[in-house]
N, C-alpha and C positions, 0 to 999 in steps of 0.2 A: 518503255514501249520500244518495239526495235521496228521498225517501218523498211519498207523495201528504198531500194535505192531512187527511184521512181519518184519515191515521197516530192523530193524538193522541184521537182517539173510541175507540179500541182500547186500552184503558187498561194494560192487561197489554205489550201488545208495545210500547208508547211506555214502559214504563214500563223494560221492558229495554233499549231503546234509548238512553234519558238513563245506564243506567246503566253501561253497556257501550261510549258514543261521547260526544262533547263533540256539543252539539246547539246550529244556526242556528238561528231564527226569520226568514226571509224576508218581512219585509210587505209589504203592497200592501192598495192598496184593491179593494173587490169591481169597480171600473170598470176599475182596471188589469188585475185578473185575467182580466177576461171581455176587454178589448182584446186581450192577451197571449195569448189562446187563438183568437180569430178572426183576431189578425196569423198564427196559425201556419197559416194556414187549415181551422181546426175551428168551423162554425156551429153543431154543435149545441147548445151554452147556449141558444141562444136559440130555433134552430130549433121549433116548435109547443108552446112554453114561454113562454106573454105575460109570467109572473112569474119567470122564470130570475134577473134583477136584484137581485129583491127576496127570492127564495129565497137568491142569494148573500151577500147583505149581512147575514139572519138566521143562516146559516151561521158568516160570519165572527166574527159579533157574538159567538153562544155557544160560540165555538170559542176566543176570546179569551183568555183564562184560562188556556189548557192551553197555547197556543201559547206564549202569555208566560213559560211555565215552562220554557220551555229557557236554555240556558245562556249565552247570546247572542241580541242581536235588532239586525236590520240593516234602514232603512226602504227599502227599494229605491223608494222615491218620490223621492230626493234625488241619484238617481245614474242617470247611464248604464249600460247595461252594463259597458263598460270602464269606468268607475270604481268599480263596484258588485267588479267581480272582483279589481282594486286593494285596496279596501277589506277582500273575504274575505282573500286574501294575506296583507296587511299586518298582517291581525288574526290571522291562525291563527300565521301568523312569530312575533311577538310573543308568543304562546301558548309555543310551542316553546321560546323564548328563558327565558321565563319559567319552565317546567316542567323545565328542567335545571341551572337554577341553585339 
């Protein structure tokens, strides 16, 4: 399930979530996410928003904590995509491998 970022401010349903699913933490930095949004061609972050940047980075900032508390955390700064989706694989494999033995 990929949930918006928003998920973990919802203290009830993220909290059924961790406990009902095995949970990624996906990181990026607030530059990556606002790239990643305007490569998909959505301007609106920034659109008539001069502090969208600095709105996101305070975002990320106090959302830290909650994010961290899943059960896994992947720096998607370090990886391409196709190595980023290598890496979930090879780590949920290993999960799997692990949880039946």
């Amino acid at each position: 399930i990929a949930t918006g970022g928003s998920i973990v401010t919802h203290h009830h349903h993220y909290a059924l979530l961790k406990e009902l699913t095995y949970t990624i933490y996906l990181k990026a930095t607030a530059e990556e996410h606002m790239s990643r949004v305007i490569a998909q061609g959505d301007q609106r972050p920034m659109r008539d928003h001069p502090k969208a940047m600095s709105e996101l980075k305070r975002l990320l900032s106090l959302r830290a904590p909650l994010y961290q508390s899943a059960d896994h955390m992947i720096n998607t700064s370090i990886y391409t995509v196709d190595q980023l989706v290598y890496e979930l694989k090879t780590h949920l494999y290993a999960m799997v491998l692990t949880s039946i033995q």
